[in-house]
Structure formats: C-alpha cells, structure tokens
N, C-alpha and C positions, 0 to 999 in steps of 0.2 A: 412727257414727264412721268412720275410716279407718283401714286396715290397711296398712304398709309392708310387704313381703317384700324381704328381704336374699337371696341365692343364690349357695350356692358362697363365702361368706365376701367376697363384692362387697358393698361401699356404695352401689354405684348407685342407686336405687331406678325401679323403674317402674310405670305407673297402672291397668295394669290386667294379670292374669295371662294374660288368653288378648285378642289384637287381629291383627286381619287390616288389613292395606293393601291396596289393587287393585296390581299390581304393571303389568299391560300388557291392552288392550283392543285392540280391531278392529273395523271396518264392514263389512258388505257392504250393496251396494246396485248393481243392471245400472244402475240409472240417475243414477250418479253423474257428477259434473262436474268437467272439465277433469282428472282422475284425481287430482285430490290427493284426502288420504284423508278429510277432514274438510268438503269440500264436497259439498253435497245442494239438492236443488231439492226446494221444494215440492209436497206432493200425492204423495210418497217415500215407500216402504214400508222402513225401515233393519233390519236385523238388524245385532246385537253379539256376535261372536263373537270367541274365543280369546283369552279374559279369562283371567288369572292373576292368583294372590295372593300375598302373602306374609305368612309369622308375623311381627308386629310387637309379639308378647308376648313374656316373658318366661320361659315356659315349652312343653311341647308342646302342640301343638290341641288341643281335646277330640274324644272320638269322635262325640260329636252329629252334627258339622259346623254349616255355616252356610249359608243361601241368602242371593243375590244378587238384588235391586231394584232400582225406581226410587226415590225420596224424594221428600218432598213440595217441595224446592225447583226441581225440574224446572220449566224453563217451560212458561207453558200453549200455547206454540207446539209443545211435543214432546207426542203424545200416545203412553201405553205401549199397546202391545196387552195384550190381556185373557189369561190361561192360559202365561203365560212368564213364565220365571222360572230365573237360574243356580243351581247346586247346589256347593255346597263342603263334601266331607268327607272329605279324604285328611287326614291325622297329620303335620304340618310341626312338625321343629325348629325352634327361633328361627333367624330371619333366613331359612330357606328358602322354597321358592316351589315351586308348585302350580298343575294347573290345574282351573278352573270347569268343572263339567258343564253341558251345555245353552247356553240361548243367550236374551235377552232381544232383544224389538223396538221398532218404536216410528214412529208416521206425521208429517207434518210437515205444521199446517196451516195453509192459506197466509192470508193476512190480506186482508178486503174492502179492495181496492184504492181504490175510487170516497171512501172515507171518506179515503186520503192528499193529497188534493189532485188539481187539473186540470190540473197539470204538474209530472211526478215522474221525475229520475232512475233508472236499473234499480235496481230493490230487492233493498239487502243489508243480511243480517239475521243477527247476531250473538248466540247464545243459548249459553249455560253446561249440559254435561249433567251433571247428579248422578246417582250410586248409591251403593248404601247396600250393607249387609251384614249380620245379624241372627243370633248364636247361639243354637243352639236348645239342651234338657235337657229330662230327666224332668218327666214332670208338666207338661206345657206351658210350660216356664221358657224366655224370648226376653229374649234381651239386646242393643242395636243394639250396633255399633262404629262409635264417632263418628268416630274418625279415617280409614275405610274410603277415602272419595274427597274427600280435606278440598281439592282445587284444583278440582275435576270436567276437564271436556273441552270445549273452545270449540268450536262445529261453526259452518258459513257455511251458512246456506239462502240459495236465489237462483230465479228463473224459467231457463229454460235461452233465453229467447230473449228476447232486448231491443231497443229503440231508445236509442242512447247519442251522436246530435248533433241531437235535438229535431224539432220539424215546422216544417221550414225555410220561408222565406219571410219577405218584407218587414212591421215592423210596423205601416207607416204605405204608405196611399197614396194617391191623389189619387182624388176618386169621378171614377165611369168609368175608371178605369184600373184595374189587376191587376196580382199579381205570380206568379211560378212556386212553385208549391210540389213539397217534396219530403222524402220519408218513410221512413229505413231500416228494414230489421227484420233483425238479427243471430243468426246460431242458435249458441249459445257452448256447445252441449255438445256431449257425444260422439257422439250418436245424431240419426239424420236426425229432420225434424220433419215432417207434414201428412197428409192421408187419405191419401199414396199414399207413402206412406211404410212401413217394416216395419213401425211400432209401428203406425201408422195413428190416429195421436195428432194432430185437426183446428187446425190453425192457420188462424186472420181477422184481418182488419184491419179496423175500419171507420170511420166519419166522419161524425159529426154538427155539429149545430148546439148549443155553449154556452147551455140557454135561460135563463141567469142573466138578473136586470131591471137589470142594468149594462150587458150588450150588448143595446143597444136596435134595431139594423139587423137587420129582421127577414125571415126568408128569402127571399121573393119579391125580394128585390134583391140578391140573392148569384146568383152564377154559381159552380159548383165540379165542375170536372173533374178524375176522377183516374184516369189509365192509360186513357184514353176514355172511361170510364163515369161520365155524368151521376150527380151528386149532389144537387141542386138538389129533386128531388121529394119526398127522404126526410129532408132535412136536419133536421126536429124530428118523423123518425117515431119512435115507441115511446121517448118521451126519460126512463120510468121503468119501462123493465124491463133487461132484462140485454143484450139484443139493442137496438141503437139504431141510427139511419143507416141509411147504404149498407154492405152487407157484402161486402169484398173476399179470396177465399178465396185462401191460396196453398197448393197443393195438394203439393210437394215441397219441403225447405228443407233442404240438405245441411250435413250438420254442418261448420260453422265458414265458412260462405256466410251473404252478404247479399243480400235483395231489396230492391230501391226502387223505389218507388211515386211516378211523376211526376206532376204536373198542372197546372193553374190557376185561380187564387182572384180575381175581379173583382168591384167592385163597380159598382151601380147612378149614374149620374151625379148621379141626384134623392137621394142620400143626406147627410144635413147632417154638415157638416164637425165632426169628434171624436165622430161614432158610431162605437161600436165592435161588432166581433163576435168573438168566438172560438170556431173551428174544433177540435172534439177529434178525436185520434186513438188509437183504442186497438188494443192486441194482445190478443187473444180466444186461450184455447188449452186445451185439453181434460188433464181431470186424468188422473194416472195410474190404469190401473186397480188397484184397491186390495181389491174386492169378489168375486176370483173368478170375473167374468164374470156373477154375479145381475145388477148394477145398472150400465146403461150411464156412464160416467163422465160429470161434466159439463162446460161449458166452463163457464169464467171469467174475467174481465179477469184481466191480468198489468201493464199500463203503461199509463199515459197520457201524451199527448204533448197539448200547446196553443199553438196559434196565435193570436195576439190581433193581430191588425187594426184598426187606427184613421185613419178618413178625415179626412184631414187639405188642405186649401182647397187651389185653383192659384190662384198671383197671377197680375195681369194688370195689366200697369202700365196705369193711367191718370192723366191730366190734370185730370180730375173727382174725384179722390178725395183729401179732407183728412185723414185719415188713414191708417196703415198698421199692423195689429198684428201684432206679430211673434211668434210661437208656438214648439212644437215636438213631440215624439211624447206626451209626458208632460203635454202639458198637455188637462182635462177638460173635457166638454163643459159641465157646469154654468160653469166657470170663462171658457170661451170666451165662451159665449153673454152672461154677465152682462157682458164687457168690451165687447162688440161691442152691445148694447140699449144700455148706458149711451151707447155713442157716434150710435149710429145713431138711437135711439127719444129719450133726453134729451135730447143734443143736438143731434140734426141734421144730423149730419157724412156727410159719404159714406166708406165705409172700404175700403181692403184690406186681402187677410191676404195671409203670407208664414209659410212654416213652415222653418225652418233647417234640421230632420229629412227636408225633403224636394229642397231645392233647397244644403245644405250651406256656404253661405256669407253672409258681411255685408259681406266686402271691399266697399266702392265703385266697385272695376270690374269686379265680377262682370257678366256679363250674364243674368238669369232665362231659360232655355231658350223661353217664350211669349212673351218680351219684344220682340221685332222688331230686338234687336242694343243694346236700349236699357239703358246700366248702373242700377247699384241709385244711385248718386249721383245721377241722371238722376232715376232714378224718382223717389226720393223729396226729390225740391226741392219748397220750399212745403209741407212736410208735418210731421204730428207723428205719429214713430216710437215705438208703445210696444211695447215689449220684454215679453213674461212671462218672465221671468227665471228658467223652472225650470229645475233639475238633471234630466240625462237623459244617456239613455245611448248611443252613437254607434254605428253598425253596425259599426265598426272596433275591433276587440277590444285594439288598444293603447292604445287612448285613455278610459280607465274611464270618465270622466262629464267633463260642459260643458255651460256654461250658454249662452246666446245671445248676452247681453253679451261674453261672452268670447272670443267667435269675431270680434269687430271689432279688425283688425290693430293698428289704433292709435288704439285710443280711442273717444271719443264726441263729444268738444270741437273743437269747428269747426277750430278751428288745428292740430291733427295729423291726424284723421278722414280727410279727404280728401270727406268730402261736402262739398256746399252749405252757405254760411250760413242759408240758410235752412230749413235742417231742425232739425227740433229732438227730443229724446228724452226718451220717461220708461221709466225701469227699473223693473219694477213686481217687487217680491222679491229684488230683487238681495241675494247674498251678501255679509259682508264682502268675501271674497276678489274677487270679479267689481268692488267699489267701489274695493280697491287698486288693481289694474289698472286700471282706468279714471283715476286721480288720478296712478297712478304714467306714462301713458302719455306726456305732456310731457314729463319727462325721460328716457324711452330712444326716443323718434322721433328720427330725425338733426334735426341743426340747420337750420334756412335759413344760417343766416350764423354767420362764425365769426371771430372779432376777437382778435388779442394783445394785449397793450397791457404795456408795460416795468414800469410802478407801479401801484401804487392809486390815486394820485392822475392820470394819464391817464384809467385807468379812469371815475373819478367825473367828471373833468371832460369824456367823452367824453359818458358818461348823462347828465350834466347837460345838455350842449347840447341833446340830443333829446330829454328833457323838456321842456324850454323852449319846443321849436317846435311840440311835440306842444299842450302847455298853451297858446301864444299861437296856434292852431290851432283851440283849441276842441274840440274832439275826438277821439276815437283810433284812430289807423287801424293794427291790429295786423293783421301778417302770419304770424306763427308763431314758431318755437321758433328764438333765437339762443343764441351761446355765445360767449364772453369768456375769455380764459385771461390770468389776470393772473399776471404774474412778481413773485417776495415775493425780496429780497433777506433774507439768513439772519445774516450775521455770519459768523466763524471760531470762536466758541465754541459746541462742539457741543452741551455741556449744555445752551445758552439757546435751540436754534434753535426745540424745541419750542415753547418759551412765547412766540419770537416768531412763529411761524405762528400758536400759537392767539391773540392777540391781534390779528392782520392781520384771521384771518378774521370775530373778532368787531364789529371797526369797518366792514368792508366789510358783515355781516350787520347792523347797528346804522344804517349809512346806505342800504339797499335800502327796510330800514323805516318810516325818515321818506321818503325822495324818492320810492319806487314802490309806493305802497299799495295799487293796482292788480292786481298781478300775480304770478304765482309764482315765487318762484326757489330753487331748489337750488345748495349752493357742496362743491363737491367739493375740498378739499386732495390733489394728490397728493401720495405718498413719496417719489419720487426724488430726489435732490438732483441739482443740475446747478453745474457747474463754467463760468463763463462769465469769462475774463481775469481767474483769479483771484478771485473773487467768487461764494460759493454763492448758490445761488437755488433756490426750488421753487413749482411752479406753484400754482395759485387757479384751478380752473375755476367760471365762473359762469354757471349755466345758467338764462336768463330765459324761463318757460314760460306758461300759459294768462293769458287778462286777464280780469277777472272780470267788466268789461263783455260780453265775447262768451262768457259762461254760455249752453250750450245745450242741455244737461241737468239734467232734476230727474230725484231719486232716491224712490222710493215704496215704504219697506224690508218691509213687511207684505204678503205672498204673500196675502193674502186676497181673494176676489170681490168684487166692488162690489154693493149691494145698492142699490136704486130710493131710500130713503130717505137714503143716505151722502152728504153731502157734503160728507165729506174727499177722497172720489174723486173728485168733481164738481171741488172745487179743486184735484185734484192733475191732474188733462186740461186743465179749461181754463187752469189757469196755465203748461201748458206749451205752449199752440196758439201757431203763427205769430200775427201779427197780425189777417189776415183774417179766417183760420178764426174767430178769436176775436169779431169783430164780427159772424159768419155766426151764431155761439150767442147772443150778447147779438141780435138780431134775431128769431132764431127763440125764446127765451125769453119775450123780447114777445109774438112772434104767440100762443104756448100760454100764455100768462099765467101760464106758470111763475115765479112770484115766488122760490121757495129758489133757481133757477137765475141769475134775474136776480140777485140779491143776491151769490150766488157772482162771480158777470162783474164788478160794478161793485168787490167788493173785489179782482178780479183786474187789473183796471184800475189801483185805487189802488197796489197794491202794482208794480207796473210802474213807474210812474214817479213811486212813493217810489227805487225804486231808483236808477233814471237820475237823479234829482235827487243821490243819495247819491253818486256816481259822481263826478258833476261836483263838488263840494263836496270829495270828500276827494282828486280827481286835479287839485283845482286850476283845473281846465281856468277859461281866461278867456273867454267867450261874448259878450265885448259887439259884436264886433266881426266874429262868426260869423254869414254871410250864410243860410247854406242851417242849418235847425236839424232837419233831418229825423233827422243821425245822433246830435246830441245829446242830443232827448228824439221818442223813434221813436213812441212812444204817443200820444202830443198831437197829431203830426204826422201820421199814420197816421188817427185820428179826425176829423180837419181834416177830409182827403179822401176820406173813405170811402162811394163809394158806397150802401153795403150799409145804415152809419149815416144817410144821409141818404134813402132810400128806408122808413124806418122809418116815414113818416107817412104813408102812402097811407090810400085812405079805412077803409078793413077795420081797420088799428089805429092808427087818426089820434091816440085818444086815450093807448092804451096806453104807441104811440111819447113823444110828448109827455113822458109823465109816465119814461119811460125817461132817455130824455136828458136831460131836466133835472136827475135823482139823478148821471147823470154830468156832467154839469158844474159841479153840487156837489161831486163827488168830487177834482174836479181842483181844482178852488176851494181846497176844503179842506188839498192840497198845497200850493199854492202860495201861501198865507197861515197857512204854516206857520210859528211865530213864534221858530223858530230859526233860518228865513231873514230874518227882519227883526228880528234883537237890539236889543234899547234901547241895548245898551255897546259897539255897532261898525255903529252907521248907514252905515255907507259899503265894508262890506266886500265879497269876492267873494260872498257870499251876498245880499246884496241886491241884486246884477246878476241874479242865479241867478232872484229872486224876480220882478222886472221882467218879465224876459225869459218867466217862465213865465205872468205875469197878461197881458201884450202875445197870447203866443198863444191863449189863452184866449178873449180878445177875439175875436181873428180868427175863432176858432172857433164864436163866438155870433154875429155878424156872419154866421156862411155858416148859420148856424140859426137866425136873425133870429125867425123864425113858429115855433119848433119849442120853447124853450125856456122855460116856464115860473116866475115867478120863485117866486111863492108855493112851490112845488114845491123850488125851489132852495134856499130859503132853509131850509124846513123840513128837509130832508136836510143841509145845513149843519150846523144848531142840534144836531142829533142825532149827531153822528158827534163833532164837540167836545164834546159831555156824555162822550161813550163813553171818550174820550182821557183827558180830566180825570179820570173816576174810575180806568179803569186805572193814570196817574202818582199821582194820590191814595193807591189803595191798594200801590201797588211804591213808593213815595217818602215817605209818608204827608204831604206840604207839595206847595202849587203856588206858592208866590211866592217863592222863591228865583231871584237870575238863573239860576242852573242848569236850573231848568225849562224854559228857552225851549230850549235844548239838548237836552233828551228829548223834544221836542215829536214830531219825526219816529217815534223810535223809540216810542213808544204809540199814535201813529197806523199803525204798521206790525204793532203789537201787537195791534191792533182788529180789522184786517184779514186776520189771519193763521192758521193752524192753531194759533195759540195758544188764540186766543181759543172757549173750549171752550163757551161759551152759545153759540156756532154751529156749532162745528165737531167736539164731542166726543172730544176729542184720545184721553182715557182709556179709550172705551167699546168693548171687545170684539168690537161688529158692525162696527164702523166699519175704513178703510180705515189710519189714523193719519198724519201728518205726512209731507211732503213738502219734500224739503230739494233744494235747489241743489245742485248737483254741487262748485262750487268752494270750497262751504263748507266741505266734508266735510272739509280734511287734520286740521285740528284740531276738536275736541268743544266748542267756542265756542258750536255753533247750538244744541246743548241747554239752555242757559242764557240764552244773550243772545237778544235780541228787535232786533235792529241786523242789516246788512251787512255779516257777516266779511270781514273783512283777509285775504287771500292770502296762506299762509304762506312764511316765509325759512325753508327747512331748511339744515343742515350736514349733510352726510351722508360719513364714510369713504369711500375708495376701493374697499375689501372690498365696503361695500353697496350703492353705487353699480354695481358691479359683479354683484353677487346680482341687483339686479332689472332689468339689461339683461339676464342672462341668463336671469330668467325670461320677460321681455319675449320675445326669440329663440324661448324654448321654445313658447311660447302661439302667436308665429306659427307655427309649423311644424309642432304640435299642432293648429291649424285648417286649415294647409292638407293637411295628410294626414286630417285627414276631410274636407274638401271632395272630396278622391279618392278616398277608399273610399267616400264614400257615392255619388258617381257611378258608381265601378267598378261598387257592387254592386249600385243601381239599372240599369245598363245590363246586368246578368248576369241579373237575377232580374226587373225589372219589366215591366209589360206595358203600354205606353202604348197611346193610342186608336186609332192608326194600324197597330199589329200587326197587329189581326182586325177583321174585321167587324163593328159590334155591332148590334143592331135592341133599341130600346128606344123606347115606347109612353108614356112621362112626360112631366109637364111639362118645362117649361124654367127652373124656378128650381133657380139651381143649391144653396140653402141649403134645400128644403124636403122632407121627406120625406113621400111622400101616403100617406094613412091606410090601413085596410084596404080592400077590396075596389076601390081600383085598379088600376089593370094593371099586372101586374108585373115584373118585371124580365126581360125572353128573355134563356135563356140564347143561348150563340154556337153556331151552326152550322161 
C-alpha cells in the first residue's frame, strides 16, 4: 500500500522520507576544448568532481549514507571506469546541501568513422550523462532515488582537429585538363598537436583513391600532387586497412593554427567523358593515452573529406556535326552514353557534346573558349540541340541549382532565342518550371515593333490588313514578338468602367481567336486611367508572340535513358532533326535494314506535313497562286531535292532504297488524299486547292524518282495505313460515314502516326522514353487529350502578373549570367588547362575511349 507522512501539522505530503538531488557537479579533464566546461574530445579520460547533494526528503538523511553512480541510461559513447565511485554520508536537514566524497570517471569512445560516410562534416556529438544515487541500511537494504539526476548533463565530444571547407577543387573537368586542389586541417583545441609536439600526440593526412565501382577512372590515369609529393603510385595502396594512400605527416600543428595542403588533380586525356573518380582525404590522429603508458595509443581516422571528379567532353564546334548534346556536372555516364549510342550507333548522326558546368553559358553569343571566335548560334546552325535537362548545382554558392534550359536568356523558340532558324531543340527532362520559362519567354523578350492604335476597331482593321497579305501570300513570314497598345475609351461612370474594360478585352480576345489561330498572344489591361480632353481611357496591351508554324522545340518530359529497343526516343530525335539530318537517318536506316527505324522516319515524315498542311488550312493561307512552295510545305519540298534521298539506290541498297521510297510516297499520298481535304459538301473549297497543290508536288516528286518508285509497294503501304485510320476513327467515333468523318480524317491519321499510338510506341510502359510534345502546345493541357494541332493560346493576364513574370524573366537572366562568371572566375582560379604544364602521355588518340588494363598509363607531370 502507501503510506502519507503529514509533519509538523503540514498537509503537504511528500513521496518519499529520505531523497537526494545532485545539487552541482564538475569536470576535469587537461584535455579539454575550447575551455568551456562541457566540451571533450574523444579518446578523453574525464573525471567528476565536486559533486554536491542536496536533501530533497522530507526528513533528515539517514546515517547509512548513500553512493553515487553511473545508471544504465548513460550512453554507450560514455564508458565509467571500473573501481570509482562518489560516497555520500553527512546528516543533511531538508533542503540542505552536502558534499560527495570521492570522484567518478569515465572515457569517451570515439565512433568508426569510415562507417559515417566519404564526406562528413567535423563530428559533433551530443550525449546526455546520467547518475544515479543508491541508499544503503542494515542488512544489505539499497534503495535508488529516482529523482537524483532526473535532467542529467549534455556534454559535446568533438576531434580537437578538423577540416571545415571540404577538399576543394573543381567537380567537373575536361580530360587532360586539371584542376588545383586544396586541403585545410584546423587544430581547435587548446593544446598543440603532432610528434613534435609536448603531448607528442601524431597527426596525418593522407590521400587515396575511392575504390567504389561507380568511380570507374582507374589510377594509372590520374596524376595527383600534393605539397610536391607524388601520389599517383599509392593511390589504391592498402585500400582495407587503417593506413591507406600516401601518408602526409604534419609534424607541429599549434593550437588554433591551420595547415593546407596544396596540389593538383589531372586527368588523363583518353578518359571517357562522365567517368568519375573520387579522391579521399582523411585526418589520421593518435588517441589519447589512456593506459598509463602499458599500451602505445593508436591512431585512428577523425574526418573524411571527398573530392568527386567528373570528366566532362570539350566541344569543338564543327560543320560535320548534326547534332549537339547538351549536358552538365550531374549528368551520368550510363545516361550520357545511352543518348550519345542512340545518336551516333542508331542513327547515324555525327554528334557534339557541350557541357554548361563546364563552359557556363547557352547565350547565342557566347563564344566556346576552342571555338576560334565562333558563337554558340554559329555553331549550332543546321543542328538538333538536345538538352539533358538535369538539376544541378553551380560553383556559385548563390545560385542553389539550374537546369540547362534555364540558362538560355530568352527561350528556345526561333523568334526570341537569337539562334538560327535552323536549329532546333529537344529538352529531354525538363521541369515544369524550366517549361514555364520557355512558354513564358515570348512575352517578356522586348518587342520588335510597337504599335498604338486609338480603338479596337483600328486595331482589328490594322490585323486584318496583314492577315490578308500574309493569307493572299501564301505563307508566313514571321519576325518576332510585336506589341499593339490599344486605347479603350471608359465612360465617366466609374462603377461601369470595370465591366466595360472586361468586355473590350473579351471581344478583342474572341476576335485573336477566330482571325489568328496561328499564334500566341497575351492581352495585358493596364490600371491607369488616363484623362485625354476630357475622356477617360486605359490601355489594352497586346502582345502577339511565337507562331506555331516556326515550332522549334519538342519537349521530352521523362529524365529517363533511352534504351536500344525504345522507340519513343527514337521519335522523340528524329522528329525533332532539321530536315537533312533527317533524310541522313531514313538513308542510313535503309543501308542497316533497320526496319523499327525506318518506320519511325516515314511516321516522322507523315506527321510533318500532316502539320504544314494543318497550318495552311486553319491560317487560311491561299497557295494557288504561290510560286515558290518550299516555305509552304518544307517536307515535300526538301524531299523533292534531296540528295541524300536520291542517292538511296546505289547498287549496295538499290533494292532496299526502292522499297524505302515508295512507303514514302505512300506516306505522302496518304496526306494528301486525305478526304477532309476533298469534302463531298465543299468541292471547291480552300482545301481542295490545298489538296491539288499537294498531289501536283508529289507528281513532281515521282517524276525526279521516275526508276526509284515502286507502285506495287506504294499501293500496299497505301491500303494499310487507311485500314490503321479507319479503325482508329471506328473505335474513338464508333461510325465512319457521317459527313463529320471526312473532317477527322487528318486527325486519326496523325493518331496512327503518333506517340499515341501505343501498338508502336508504348506510350504507358515504364522502360520507355514516353511522349514528346511540341513546345507551342504546351500553354494549355489540350495535347493530353486531343490528337489534333493545338491552337496557340489567347491569355488575359493582369498587370500584377504580367509583371511577376518579366521579373522572373530579369531574374533568370542575371541568375545565368552571374554563373556564367563564377563559373569562369572559378575555373580560371582553380583549373588547370593543357597549356599550364607539360604533359607526356603515351595513349591513344580517341578522345572518348578509356584503354584497358595494362596499357600505358597515364605519366604523371614533371
């Protein structure tokens, strides 16, 4: 049961008659740190002294007394020594205080470092100490007192010597180049450190080789100097014992002094581009003695530091190269290589690399440092730009992370970019974010041309006129981003002015969308009111941006590798090659009787000019009267006179060619006896000019392929791609003889041909690469659903947010071009290009191939 004790006629009641508190405790330890009382460094021998209690009972102590302990909640970082133990047995009134006889101790032990990781912060360690307290009585009667140390004591263990700004040096660099490394070591206690020191307590440093199977650059191609001494011969000596590397002693290390350790890290030029290596560096330091001098103390790691290294390509522009990929520190060699086989081994292409981590920019008038003065717009004319679009991290510590996309000042799309028309891009992983920015870049690139106009109705009838000439023109020759400020007349009734702006801006947004179906435009209302003789007014800014004919970005949202069987990837490269390049893989798919290839081209084909025909049809454009049709339908025209296509029947693949060509001019066929171009209920419409005009070049085109074109072949590929249409509109429609259906005709032939269509393209499946969408598609979520050519949206957008994303626009430039300057600055402080030193290397000359064992390897520099 329980027994109350009342005392003295008090009601209080309390739990127990006899209880001790610790009242005040103390450390000693010579080797304590930074002199506060509660920090200790590992491998510390601590004594507790001038421990006090007090009576927290109710009555006087007993004469027993009581000893003082450890408990078993002590961590197992504090170890108690053996034969120690406080003694408490003076006679304390309640509430008085007493001191402990004797003294308790207790060692501190440090924790296998090699088990925290290959790159760790100095180690701070935060443990709780408990003691306890135990009444003794006759007869061996022991009673704890639970309340003795109910908060205990937080103590800090630490190493007395640390590195605290990493093992500096570049993480990316070019093979055969180098960069400077460099190594502190901090002595943060009170007492000097090394053999020649009074404790005479040995401090190392040393430096091996990471032999993990992720850094695959294996030492004979490393060079590593540190403080003069060659490291290169030990770099994977003894890499599982305690002692690893080259061991660098430093022999005096004054309390509250730093050593560093200079050198440089070079790789081999034959090292293939995204191998990596990492360099460790650790602090070696001798425990305290703790034995009395029986047993020499040992050393042990305290810190590790890591350098991780990844050789990353030098571009070199050229004239021969149809592509370029764009990379960066963060992207892996599995992921490189599989982008760079699919281009160079499936299709054929000749490629560059370009790594943003290492040359800082995508500006179009950057010039690449090996380039010969030649900018990046230069270089890359005639090319397909693919971006890997990873997140990574900038040497410039203000700048948290950025993608590659994100470093192009203004866009991707021909008319703000500043590159060539002829270049074209696929973002492979790109971000939402990195897609805003790219969509958003049309409306905060300045204008080319800037136009007032008093009403709406100037307005419209200004657009109109240049529609008109553009449509009786036949094709659209777009320059870039204009802007229009139309003046709205308000009224003097302030309540209604509202409702008659939003009404302005609704018929002006209602007529963008019938007459320019084409293109983008954003309508900014501003808020100012203006006072003009009497007469409020507030502006209508209308900003007419990208045209969806000159799309020259696809977006490829899945960060995943390509793999040898995907071809979702396959369509997501070659539907976005220039023209040529494109003819250069339907040729070379021929020669390698790569049939999934081939098949991929001729839907890539199709799907080209299902577009330009869509183009012309919904912008009206009239072609009867269009002499030159090259800007019209680029693909027809392009095939006309292509070389590359007509060189396909040589004798080697006279037959393959044959039967090549003739599926494509099926293909085309198939467009252009598309039978929403020839309606039964508008025989005579712009669409059956559209239809002419497409079956006329066709002609022309089998006329220059007179010998080359098969019909049997044509016919057959015909019959089959109409079965494919039909059941697709069958099964989405469940009916084909509606007039309606001649009107989907297009749109299920683009369905056939598309990443829709998942019997070829595996839209759903996990390995695969997934869908690849148009850039201009993207403002609105139309392309997930429809199977058509999205409409270019009209937005309305506030002045607040119109303003939000010029000044993120601002920010992003200025955010690219201060890493374009840190990463120079820091490359020119830290890197070590070929021209520094001397280098004598014994390898081949391919600059992507790393030679096996026992070829020659890497000398270091003299």
């Amino acid at each position: 049961g329980k027994v109350t004790i009342h005392v003295s006629g008090n009601q209080a009641s309390y739990g127990y008659r006899y209880e001790l508190h610790l009242a005040s405790i103390s450390f000693q330890s010579p080797q304590r740190l930074h002199g506060v009382n509660h920090v200790f460094q590992f491998t510390d021998h601590v004594q507790i002294t001038d421990m006090t209690c007090q009576n927290g009972g109710g009555m006087i102590s007993p004469l027993q007394g009581s000893n003082v302990h450890f408990t078993n909640e002590t961590s197992d970082r504090i170890v108690p020594s053996l034969n120690t133990m406080g003694w408490f047995q003076t006679r304390l009134q309640p509430e008085a205080v007493g001191p402990v006889v004797g003294s308790l101790s207790f060692g501190i032990d440090p924790p296998n470092i090699r088990l925290l990781g290959d790159d760790m912060e100095p180690l701070r360690v935060t443990e709780r100490l408990h003691l306890g307290a135990t009444q003794l009585g006759a007869y061996g009667f022991e009673r704890p007192h639970p309340l003795f140390d109910r908060y205990g004591t937080m103590l800090d263990f630490r190493f007395p010597v640390e590195n605290q700004t990493k093992l500096e040096g570049l993480p990316s660099i070019c093979a055969g180049e180098g960069t400077h490394v460099k190594f502190r070591v901090t002595n943060t206690s009170l007492r000097d450190l090394g053999s020649e020191s009074q404790d005479g307590r040995q401090l190392v440093v040393q430096f091996y080789r990471n032999g993990r199977e992720e850094f695959d650059v294996a030492s004979h191609h490393v060079d590593l100097q540190i403080d003069g001494v060659e490291c290169n011969s030990k770099l994977d000596h003894n890499s599982a014992s305690v002692w690893r590397g080259t061991q660098l002693p430093i022999d005096f290390l004054q309390a509250g002094q730093t050593k560093t350790f200079n050198g440089t890290l070079r790789l081999s030029p034959q090292v293939a581009p995204y191998s990596r290596i990492a360099i460790q560096a650790e602090i070696m330091l001798q425990e305290l003695d703790r034995s009395d001098g029986e047993i020499v103390p040992r050393v042990i790691p305290v810190q590790r530091r890591q350098l991780e290294v990844s050789s990353e390509p030098t571009y070199i522009p050229s004239s021969q190269n149809q592509v370029v990929i764009v990379s960066c520190a963060t992207t892996n060699k599995t992921q490189f290589n599989a982008w760079s086989d699919l281009v160079t081994q499936r299709l054929g292409l000749k490629v560059g690399y370009y790594s943003v981590s290492i040359y800082g920019s995508l500006d179009p008038n950057f010039q690449p440092p090996n380039g010969g003065g030649v900018t990046l717009a230069q270089a890359f004319a005639k090319k397909l730009v693919i971006v890997l679009d990873d997140i990574f991290n900038p040497l410039d510590d203000s700048v948290s992370e950025m993608e590659p996309s994100r470093m192009l000042p203004n866009g991707v799309q021909w008319q703000t970019s500043g590159y060539d028309v002829s270049t074209t891009w696929l973002l492979a992983g790109s971000s939402d974010a990195a897609i805003e920015q790219a969509l958003m870049s049309h409306y905060t690139a300045p204008p080319n041309d800037v136009a007032t106009y008093t009403s709406f109705s100037d307005f419209k009838k200004e657009l109109r006129e240049q529609l008109k000439c553009e449509r009786k023109r036949g094709f659209v020759q777009d320059q870039g981003v204009s802007e229009a400020s139309i003046r709205v007349e308000l009224g003097r009734n302030q309540q209604k002015r509202g409702k008659r702006m939003d009404r302005e801006v609704k018929a002006v947004k209602s007529f963008l969308d019938k007459a320019d179906p084409l293109r983008q435009y954003v309508l900014e209302p501003r808020r100012q009111v203006e006072e003009i003789n009497g007469k409020f007014y507030r502006q209508l800014i209308v900003r007419r941006g990208y045209c969806r004919i000159f799309n020259t970005s696809h977006i490829l949202k899945r960060p995943r590798p390509p793999t040898n069987d995907d071809k979702s990837a396959l369509l997501a490269v070659v539907g976005s090659l220039p023209a040529a390049s494109l003819h250069s893989v339907f040729a070379n798919a021929v020669t390698a009787e790569d049939e999934p290839l081939m098949e991929v081209a001729l839907d890539v084909f199709t799907q080209h000019l299902l577009w330009e025909v869509t183009n012309v049809v919904d912008g009206k454009l009239d072609i009867r009267r269009t002499e030159d049709l090259t800007p019209v339908f680029p693909t027809l025209a392009s095939a006309t006179h292509s070389p590359v296509l007509e060189n396909m029947t040589s004798s080697s693949i006279c037959e393959g060619g044959n039967y090549a060509l003739s599926r494509l001019v099926a293909r085309f066929e198939c467009v252009a006896r598309s039978r929403d171009l020839f309606p039964w209920f508008l025989p005579l419409s712009k669409r059956h000019s559209v239809r002419k005009t497409l079956l006329k070049m066709i002609k022309a085109l089998k006329q220059a392929w007179t010998t080359l074109v098969l019909d049997g072949i044509k016919l057959r590929e015909t019959e089959e791609v109409e079965k494919e249409v039909i059941r697709q509109l069958r099964n989405t429609y469940g009916c084909v003889t509606t007039p309606r259906f001649h009107s989907r005709w297009r749109k299920g032939l683009l369905f056939v041909c598309s990443y829709r269509n998942t019997n070829k393209y595996e839209e759903n499946d996990s390995k695969f690469c997934g869908p690849t969408i148009r850039l201009c598609e993207m403002e609105t979520r139309e392309y997930e659903t429809k199977s058509r050519a999205i409409a270019p949206s009209k937005k309305v957008l506030t002045e607040h947010e119109c303003e939000i994303l010029r000044q993120k626009a601002d920010e992003q430039k200025a955010m690219a071009a201060q890493l374009l300057q840190s990463i120079v600055d820091t490359r020119v402080r830290q890197g070590i290009g070929v021209e520094d030193e001397e280098m004598e290397v014994t390898l081949g000359n391919d600059p992507h191939s790393v030679p096996a064992d026992g070829q020659a390897p890497f000398s270091p520099l003299h």
